[in-house]
N, CA, C and O atoms as CSV, one atom per row, in Angstrom:
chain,resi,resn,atom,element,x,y,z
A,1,UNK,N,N,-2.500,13.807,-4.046
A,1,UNK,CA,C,-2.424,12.381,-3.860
A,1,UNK,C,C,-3.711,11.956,-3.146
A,1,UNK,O,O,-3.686,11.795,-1.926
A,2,UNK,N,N,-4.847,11.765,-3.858
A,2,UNK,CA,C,-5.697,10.555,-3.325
A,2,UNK,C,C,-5.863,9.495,-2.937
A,2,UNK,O,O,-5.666,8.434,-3.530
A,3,UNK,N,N,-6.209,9.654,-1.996
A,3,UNK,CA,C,-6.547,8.506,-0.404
A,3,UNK,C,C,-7.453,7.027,-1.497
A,3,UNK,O,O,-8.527,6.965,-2.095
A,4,UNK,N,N,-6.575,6.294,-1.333
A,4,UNK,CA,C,-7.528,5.335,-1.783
A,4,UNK,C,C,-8.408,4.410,-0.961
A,4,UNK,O,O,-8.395,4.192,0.251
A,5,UNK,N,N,-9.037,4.009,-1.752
A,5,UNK,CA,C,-10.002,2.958,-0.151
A,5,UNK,C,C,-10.318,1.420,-0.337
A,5,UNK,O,O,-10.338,0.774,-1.385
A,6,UNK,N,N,-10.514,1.082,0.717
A,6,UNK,CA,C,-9.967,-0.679,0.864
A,6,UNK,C,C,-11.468,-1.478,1.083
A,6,UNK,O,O,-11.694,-2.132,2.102
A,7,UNK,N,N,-12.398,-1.334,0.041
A,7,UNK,CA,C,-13.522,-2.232,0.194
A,7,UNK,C,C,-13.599,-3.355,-0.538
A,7,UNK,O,O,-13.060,-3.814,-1.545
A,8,UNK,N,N,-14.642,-3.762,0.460
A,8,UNK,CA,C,-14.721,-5.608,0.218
A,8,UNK,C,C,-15.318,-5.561,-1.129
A,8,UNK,O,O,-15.678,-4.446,-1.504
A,9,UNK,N,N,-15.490,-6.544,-1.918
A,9,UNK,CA,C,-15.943,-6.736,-2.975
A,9,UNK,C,C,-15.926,-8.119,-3.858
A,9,UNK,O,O,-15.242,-9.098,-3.560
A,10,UNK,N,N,-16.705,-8.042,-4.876
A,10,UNK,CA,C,-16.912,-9.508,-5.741
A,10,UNK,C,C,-16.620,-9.142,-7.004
A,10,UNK,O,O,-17.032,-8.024,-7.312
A,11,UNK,N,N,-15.967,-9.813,-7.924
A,11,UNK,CA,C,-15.948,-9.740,-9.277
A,11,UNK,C,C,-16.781,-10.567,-10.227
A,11,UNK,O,O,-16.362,-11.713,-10.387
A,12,UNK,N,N,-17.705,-10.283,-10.790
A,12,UNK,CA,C,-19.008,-10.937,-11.418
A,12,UNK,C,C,-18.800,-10.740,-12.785
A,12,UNK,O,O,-18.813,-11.817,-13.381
A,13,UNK,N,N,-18.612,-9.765,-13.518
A,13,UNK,CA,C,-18.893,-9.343,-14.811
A,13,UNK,C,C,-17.635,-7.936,-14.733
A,13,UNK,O,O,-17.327,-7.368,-13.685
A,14,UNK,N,N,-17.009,-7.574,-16.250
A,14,UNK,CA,C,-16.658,-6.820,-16.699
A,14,UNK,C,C,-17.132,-5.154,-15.692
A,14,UNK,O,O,-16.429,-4.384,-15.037
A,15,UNK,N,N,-17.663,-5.158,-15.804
A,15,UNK,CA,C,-18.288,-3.939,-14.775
A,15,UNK,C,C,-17.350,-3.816,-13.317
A,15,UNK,O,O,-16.561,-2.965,-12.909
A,16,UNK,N,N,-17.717,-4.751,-12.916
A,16,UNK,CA,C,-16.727,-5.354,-12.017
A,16,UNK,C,C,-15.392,-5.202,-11.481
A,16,UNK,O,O,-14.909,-4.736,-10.449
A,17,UNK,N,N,-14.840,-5.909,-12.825
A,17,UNK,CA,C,-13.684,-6.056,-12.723
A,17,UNK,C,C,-12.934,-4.578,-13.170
A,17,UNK,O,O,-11.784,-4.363,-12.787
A,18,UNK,N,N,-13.345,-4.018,-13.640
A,18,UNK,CA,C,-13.151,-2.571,-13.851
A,18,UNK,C,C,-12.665,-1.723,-13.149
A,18,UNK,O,O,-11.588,-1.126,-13.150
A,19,UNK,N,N,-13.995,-1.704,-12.227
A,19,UNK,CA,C,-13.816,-1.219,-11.313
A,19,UNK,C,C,-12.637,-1.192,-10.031
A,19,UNK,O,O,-12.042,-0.286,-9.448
A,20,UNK,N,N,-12.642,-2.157,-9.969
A,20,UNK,CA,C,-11.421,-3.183,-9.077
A,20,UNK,C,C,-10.200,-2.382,-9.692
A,20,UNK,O,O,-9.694,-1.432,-9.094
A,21,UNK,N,N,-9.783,-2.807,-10.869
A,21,UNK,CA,C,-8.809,-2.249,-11.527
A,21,UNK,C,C,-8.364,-0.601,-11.468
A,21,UNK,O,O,-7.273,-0.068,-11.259
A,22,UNK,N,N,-9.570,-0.105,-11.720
A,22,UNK,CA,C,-8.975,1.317,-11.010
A,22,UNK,C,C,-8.604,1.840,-9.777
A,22,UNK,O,O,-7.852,2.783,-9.530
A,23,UNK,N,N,-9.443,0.857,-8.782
A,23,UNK,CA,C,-9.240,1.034,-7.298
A,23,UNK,C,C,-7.642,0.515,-7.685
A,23,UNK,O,O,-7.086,1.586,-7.929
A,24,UNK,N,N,-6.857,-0.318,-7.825
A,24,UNK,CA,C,-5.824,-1.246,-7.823
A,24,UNK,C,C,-4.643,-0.103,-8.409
A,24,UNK,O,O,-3.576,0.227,-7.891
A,25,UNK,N,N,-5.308,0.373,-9.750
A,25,UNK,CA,C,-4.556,1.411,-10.106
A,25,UNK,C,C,-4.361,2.612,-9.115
A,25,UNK,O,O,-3.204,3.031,-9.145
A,26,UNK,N,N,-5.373,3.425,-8.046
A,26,UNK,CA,C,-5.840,3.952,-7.423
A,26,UNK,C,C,-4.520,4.320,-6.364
A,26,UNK,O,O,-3.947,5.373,-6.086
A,27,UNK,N,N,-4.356,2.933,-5.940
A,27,UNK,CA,C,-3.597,2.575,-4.982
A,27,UNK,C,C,-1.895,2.543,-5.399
A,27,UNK,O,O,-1.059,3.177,-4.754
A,28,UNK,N,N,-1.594,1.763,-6.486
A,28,UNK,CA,C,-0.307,1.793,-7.312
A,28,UNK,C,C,-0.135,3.587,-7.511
A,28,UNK,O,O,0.897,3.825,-6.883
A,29,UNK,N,N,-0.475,4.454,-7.882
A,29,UNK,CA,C,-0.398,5.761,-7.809
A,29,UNK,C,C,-0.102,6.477,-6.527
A,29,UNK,O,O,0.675,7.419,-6.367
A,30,UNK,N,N,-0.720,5.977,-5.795
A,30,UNK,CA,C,-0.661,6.538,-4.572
A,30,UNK,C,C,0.707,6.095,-3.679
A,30,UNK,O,O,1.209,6.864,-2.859
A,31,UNK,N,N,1.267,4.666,-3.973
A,31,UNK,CA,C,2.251,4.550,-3.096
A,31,UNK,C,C,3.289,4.784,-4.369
A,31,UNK,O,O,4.434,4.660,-3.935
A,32,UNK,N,N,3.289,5.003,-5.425
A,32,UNK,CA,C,4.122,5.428,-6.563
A,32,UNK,C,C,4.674,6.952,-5.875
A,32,UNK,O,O,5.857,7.271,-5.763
A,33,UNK,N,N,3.681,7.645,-5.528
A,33,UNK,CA,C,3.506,9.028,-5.012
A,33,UNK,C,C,4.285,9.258,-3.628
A,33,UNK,O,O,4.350,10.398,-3.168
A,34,UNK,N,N,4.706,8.485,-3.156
A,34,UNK,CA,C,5.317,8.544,-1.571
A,34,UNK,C,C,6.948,8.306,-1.986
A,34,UNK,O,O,7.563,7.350,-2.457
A,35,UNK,N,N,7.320,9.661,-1.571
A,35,UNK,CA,C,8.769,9.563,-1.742
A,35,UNK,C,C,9.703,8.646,-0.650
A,35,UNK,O,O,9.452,8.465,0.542
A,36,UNK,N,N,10.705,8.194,-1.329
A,36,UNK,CA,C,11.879,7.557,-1.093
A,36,UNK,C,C,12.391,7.701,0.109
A,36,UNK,O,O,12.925,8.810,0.107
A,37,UNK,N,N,12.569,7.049,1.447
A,37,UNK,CA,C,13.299,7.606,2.222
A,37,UNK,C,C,13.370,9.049,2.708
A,37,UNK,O,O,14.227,9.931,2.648
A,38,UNK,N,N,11.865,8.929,3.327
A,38,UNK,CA,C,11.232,9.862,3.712
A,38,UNK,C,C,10.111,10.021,4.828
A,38,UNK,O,O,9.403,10.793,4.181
A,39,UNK,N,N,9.581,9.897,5.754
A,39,UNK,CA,C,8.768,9.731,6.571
A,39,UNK,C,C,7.896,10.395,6.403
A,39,UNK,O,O,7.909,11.608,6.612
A,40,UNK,N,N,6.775,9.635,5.915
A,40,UNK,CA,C,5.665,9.605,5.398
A,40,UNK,C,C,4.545,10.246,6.491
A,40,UNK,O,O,4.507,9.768,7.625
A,41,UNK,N,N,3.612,11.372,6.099
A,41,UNK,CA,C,2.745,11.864,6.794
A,41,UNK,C,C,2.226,10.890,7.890
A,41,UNK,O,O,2.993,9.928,7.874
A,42,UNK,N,N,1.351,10.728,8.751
A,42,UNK,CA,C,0.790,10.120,9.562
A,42,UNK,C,C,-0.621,9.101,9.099
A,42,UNK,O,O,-0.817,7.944,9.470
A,43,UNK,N,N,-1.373,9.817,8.313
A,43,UNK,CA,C,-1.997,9.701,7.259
A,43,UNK,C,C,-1.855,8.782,6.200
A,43,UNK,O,O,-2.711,8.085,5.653
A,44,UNK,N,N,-0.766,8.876,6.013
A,44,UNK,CA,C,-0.174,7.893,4.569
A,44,UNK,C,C,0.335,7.087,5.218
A,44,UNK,O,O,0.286,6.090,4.498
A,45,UNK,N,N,1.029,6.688,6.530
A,45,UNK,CA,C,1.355,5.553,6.878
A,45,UNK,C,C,0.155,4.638,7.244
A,45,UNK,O,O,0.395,3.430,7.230
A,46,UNK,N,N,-0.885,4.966,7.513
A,46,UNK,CA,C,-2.050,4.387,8.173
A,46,UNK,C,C,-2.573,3.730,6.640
A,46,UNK,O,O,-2.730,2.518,6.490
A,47,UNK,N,N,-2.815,4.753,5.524
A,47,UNK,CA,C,-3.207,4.013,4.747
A,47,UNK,C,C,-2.209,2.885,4.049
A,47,UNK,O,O,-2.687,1.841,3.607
A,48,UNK,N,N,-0.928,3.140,3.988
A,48,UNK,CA,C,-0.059,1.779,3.879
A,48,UNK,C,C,-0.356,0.554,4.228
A,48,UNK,O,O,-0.436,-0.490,3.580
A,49,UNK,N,N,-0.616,0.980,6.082
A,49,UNK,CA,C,-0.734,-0.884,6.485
A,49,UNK,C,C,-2.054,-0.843,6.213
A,49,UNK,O,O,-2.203,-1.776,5.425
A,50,UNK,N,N,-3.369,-0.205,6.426
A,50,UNK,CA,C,-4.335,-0.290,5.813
A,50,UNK,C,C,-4.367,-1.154,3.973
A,50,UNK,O,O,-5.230,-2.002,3.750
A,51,UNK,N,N,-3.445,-0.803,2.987
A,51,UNK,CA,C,-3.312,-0.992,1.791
A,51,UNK,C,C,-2.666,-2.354,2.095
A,51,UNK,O,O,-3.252,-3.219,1.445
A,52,UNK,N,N,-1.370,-3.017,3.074
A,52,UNK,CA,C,-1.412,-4.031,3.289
A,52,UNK,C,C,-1.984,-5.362,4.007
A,52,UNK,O,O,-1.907,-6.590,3.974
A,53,UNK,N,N,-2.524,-4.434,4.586
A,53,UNK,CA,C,-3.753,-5.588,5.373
A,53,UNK,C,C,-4.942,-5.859,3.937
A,53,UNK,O,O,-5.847,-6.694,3.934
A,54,UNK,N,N,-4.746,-5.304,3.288
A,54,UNK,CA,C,-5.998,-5.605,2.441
A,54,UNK,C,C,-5.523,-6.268,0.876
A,54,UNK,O,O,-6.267,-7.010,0.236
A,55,UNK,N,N,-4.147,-5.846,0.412
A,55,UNK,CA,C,-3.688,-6.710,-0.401
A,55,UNK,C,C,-4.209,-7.878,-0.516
A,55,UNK,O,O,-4.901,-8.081,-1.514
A,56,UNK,N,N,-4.022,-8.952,0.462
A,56,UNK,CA,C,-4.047,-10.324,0.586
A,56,UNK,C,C,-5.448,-10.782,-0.040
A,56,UNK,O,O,-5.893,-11.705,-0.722
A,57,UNK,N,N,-5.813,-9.806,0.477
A,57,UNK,CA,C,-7.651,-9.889,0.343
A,57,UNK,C,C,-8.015,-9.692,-0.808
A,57,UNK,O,O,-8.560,-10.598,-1.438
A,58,UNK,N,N,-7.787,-8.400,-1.377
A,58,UNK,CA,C,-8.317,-8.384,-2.619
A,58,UNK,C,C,-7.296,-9.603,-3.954
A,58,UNK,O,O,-7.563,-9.943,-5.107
A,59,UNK,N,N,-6.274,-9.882,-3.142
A,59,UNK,CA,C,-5.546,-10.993,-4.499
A,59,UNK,C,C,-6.262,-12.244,-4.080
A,59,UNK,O,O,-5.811,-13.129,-4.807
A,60,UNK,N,N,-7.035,-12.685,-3.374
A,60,UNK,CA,C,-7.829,-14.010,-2.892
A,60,UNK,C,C,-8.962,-13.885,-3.585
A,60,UNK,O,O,-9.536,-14.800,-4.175
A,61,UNK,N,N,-9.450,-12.251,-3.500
A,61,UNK,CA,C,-10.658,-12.096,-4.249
A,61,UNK,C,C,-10.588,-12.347,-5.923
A,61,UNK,O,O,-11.324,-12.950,-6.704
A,62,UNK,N,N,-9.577,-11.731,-6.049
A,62,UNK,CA,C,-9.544,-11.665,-8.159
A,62,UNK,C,C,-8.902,-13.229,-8.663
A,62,UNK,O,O,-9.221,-13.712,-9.749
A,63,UNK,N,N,-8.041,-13.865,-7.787
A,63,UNK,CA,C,-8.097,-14.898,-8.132
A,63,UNK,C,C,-9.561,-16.047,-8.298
A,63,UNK,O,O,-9.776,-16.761,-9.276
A,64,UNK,N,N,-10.522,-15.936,-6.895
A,64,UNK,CA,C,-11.297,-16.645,-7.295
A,64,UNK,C,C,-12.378,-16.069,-8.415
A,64,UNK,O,O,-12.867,-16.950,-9.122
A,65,UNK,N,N,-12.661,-15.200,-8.580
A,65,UNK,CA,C,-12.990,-14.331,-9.633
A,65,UNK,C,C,-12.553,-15.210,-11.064
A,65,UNK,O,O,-13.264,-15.922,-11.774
A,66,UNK,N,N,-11.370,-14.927,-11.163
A,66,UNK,CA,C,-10.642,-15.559,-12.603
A,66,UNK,C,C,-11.208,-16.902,-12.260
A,66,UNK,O,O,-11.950,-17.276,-13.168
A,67,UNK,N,N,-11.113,-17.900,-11.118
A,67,UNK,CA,C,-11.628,-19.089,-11.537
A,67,UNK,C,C,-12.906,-19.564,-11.869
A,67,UNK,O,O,-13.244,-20.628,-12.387
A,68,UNK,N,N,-13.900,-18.097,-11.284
A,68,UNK,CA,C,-15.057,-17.981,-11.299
A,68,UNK,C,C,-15.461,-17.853,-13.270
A,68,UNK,O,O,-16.315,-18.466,-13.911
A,69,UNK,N,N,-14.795,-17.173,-13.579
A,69,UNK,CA,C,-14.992,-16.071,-15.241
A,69,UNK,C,C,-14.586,-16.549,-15.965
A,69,UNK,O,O,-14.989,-16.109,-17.041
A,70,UNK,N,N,-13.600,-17.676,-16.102
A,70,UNK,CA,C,-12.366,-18.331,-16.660
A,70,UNK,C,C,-13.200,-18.674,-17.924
A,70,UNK,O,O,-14.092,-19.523,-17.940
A,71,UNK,N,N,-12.730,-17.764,-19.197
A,71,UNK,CA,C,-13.545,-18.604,-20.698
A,71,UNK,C,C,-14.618,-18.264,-20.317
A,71,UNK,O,O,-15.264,-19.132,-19.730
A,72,UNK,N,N,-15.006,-17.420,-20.420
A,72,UNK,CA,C,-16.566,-16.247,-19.786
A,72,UNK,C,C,-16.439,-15.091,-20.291
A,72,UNK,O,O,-17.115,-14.848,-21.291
A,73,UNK,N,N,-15.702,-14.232,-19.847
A,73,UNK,CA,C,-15.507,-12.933,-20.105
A,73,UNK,C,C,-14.052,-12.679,-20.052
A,73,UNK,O,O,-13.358,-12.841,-19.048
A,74,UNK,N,N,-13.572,-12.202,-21.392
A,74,UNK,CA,C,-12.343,-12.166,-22.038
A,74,UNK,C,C,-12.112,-10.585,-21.178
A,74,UNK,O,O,-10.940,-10.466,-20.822
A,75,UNK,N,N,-12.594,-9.933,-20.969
A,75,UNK,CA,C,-12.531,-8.217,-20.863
A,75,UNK,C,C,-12.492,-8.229,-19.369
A,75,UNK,O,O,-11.912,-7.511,-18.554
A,76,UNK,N,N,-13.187,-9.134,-19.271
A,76,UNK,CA,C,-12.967,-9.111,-17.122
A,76,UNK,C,C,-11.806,-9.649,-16.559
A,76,UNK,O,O,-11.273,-9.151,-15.567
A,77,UNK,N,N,-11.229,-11.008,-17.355
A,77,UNK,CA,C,-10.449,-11.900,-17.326
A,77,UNK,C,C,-8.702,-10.475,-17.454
A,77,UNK,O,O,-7.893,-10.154,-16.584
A,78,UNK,N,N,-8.780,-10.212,-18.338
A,78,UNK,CA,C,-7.747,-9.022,-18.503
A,78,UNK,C,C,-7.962,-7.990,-17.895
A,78,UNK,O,O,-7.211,-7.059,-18.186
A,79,UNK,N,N,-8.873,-7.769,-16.997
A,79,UNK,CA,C,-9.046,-6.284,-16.003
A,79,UNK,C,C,-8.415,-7.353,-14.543
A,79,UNK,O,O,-7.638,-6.973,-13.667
A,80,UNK,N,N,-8.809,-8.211,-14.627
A,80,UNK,CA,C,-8.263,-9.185,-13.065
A,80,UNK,C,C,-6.712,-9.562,-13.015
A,80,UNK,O,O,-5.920,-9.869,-12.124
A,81,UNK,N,N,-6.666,-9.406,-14.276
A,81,UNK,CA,C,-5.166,-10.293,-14.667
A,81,UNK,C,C,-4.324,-9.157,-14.132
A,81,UNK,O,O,-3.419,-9.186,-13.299
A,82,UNK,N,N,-4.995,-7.846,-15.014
A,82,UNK,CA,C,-3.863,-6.700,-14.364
A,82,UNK,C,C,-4.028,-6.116,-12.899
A,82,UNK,O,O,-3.138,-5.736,-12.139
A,83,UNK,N,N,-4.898,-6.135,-12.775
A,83,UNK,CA,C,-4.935,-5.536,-10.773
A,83,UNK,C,C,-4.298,-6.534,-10.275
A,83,UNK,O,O,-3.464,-6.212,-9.429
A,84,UNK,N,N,-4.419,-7.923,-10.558
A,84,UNK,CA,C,-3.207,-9.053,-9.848
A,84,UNK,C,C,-2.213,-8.590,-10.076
A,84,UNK,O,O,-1.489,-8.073,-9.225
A,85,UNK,N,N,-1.951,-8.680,-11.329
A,85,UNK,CA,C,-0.185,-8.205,-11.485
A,85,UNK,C,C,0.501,-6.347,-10.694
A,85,UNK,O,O,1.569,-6.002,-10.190
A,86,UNK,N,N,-0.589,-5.752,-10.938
A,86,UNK,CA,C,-0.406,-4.495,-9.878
A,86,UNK,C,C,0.158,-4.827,-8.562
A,86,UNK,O,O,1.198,-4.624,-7.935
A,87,UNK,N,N,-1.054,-5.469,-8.399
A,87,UNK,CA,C,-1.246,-5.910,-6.159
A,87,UNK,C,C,0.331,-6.777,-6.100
A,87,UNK,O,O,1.247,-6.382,-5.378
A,88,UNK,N,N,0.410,-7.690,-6.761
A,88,UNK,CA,C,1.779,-8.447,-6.874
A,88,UNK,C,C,3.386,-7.506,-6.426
A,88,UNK,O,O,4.260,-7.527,-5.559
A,89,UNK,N,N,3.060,-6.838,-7.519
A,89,UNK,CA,C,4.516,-5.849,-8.062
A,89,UNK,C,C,4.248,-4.710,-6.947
A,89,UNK,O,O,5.229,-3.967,-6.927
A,90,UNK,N,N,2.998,-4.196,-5.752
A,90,UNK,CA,C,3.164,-2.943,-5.428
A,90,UNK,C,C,3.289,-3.724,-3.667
A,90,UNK,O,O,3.549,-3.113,-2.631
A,91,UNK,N,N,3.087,-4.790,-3.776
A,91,UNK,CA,C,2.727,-5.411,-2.149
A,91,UNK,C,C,3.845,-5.365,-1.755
A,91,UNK,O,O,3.812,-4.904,-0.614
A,92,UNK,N,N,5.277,-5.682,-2.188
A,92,UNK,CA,C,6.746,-5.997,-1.454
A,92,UNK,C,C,6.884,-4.231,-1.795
A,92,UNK,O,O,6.387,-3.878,-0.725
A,93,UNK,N,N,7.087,-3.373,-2.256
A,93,UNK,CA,C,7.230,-1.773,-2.161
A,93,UNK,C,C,6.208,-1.058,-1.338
A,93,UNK,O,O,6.434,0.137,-1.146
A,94,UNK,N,N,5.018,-1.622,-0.766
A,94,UNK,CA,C,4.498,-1.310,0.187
A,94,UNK,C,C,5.221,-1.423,1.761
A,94,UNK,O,O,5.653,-0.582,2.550
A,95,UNK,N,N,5.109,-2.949,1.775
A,95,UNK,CA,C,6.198,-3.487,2.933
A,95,UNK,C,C,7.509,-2.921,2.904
A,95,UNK,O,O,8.232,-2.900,3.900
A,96,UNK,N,N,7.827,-2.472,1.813
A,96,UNK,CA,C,9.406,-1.940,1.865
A,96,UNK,C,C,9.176,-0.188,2.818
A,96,UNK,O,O,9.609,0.195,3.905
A,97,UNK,N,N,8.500,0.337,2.002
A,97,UNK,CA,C,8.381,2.039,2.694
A,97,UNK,C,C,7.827,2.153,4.005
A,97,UNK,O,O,7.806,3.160,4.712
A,98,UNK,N,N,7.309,0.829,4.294
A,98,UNK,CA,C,6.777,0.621,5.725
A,98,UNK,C,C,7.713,0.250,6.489
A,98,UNK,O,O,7.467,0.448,7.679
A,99,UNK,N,N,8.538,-0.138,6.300
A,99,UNK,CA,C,9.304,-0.898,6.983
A,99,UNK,C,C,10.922,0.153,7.288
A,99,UNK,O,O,11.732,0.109,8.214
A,100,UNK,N,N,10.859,0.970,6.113
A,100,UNK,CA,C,11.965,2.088,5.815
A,100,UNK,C,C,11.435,3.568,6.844
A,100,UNK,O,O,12.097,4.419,7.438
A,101,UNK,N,N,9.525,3.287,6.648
A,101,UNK,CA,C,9.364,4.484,7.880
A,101,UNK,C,C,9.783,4.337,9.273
A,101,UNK,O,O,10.438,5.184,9.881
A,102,UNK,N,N,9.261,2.904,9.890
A,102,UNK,CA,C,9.847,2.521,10.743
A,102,UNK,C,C,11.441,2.664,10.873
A,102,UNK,O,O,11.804,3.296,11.866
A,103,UNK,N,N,12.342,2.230,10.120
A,103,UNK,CA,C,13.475,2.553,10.771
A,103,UNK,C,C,13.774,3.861,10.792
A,103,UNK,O,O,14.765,4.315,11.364
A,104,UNK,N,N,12.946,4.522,10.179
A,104,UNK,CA,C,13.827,6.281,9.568
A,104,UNK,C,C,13.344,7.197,11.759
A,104,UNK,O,O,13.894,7.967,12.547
A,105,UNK,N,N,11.832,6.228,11.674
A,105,UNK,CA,C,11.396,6.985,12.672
A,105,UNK,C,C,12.297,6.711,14.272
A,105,UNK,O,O,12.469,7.594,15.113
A,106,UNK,N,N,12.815,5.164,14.398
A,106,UNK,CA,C,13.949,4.989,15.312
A,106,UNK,C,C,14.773,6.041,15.430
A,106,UNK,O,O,14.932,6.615,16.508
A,107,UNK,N,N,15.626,6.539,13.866
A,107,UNK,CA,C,16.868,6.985,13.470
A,107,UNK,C,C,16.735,8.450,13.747
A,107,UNK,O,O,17.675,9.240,13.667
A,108,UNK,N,N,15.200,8.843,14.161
A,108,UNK,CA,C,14.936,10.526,14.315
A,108,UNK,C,C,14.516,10.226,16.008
A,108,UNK,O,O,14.757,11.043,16.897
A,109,UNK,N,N,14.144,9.484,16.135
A,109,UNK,CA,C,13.984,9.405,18.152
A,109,UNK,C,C,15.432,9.268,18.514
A,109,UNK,O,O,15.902,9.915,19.449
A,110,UNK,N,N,15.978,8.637,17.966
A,110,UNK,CA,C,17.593,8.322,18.457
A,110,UNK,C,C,18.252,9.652,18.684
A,110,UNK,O,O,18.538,10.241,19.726
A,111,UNK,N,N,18.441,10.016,17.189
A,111,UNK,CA,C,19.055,11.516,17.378
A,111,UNK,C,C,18.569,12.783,18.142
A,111,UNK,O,O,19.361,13.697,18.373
A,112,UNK,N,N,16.970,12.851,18.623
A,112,UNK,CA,C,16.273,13.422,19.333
A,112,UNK,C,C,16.890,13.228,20.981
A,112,UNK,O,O,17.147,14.084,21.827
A,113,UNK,N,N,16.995,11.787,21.020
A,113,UNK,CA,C,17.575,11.472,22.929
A,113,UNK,C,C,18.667,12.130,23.101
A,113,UNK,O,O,19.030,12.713,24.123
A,114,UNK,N,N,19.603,11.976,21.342
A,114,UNK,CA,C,21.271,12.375,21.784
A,114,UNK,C,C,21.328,13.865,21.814
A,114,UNK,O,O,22.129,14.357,22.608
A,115,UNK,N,N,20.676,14.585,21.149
A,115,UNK,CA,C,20.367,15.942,21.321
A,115,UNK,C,C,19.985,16.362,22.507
A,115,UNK,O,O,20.410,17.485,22.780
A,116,UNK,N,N,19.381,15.896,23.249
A,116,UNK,CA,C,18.656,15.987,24.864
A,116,UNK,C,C,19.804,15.637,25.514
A,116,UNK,O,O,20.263,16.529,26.227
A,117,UNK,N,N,20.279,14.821,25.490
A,117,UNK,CA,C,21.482,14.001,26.294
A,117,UNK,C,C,22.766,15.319,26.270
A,117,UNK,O,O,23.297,15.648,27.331
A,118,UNK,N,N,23.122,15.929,25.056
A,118,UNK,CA,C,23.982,16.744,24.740
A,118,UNK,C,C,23.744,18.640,25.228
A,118,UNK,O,O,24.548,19.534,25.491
A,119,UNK,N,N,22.231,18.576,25.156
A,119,UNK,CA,C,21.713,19.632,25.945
A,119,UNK,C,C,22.263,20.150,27.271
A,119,UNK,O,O,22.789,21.154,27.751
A,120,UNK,N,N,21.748,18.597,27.692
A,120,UNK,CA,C,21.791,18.509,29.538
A,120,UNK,C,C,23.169,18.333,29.725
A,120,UNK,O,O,23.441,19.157,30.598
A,121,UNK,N,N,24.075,17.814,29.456
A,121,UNK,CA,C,25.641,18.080,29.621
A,121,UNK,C,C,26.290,19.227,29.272
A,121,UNK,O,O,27.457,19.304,29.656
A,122,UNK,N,N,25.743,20.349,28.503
A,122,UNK,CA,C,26.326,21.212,28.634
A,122,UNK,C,C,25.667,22.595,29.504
A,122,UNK,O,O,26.092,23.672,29.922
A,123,UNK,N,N,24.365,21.842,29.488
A,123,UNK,CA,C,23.577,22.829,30.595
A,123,UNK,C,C,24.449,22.596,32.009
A,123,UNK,O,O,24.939,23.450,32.749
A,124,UNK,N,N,24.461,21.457,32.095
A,124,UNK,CA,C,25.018,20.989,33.601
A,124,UNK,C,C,26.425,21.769,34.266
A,124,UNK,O,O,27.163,22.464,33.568
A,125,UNK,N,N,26.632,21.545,35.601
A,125,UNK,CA,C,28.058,22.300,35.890
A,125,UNK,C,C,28.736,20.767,35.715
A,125,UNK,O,O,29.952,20.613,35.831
């Protein structure tokens, strides 16, 4: 599972937008790749909110892009269209496994205290 990465960028031409698109794909793979109700390496959570802090950004970017290209370039126009629709469909399943690590990680400190708690009472006289 490759680390994807969150750079700034412009969409100008087909070349471009390409590119974008595989990063976009890049990323859809990668949180495709993170199992279900599972607490996610340390690593992979960082790049999560990393991947959501930057969502916003890159869908601000390809939109003005498309308004930029609009009836210009048919091939760029459909490389933007789909990394939008990616970033769209992967941004609320981002927030979701983020939000599922967080509680999973409560639900393992919790049971960690009661284990300690259960220790020391039977250690105790």
């Amino acid at each position: 599972m490759e680390k994807p990465g969150f750079p700034n960028f412009d969409v100008w031409d087909e070349d471009d937008a390409a590119v974008i698109l595989e990063l976009v794909e890049s990323l859809a793979n990668y949180v495709a790749d993170i199992e279900a109700w599972t607490v996610p390496s340390l690593g992979a959570e960082e790049t999560l909110i990393s991947a959501l802090k930057w969502v916003p950004y890159a869908i601000r970017q390809l939109n003005a892009a498309s308004s930029r290209l609009r009836n210009t370039r048919k091939k760029a126009m459909d490389d933007i269209q789909a990394a939008l629709d990616i970033l769209r469909a992967f941004e609320p399943k981002i927030k979701n496994i983020i939000q599922t690590n967080e509680e999973l990680k409560k639900e393992a400190e919790e049971k960690e205290r009661q284990e300690k708690e259960r220790e020391f009472a039977v250690e105790s006289p």
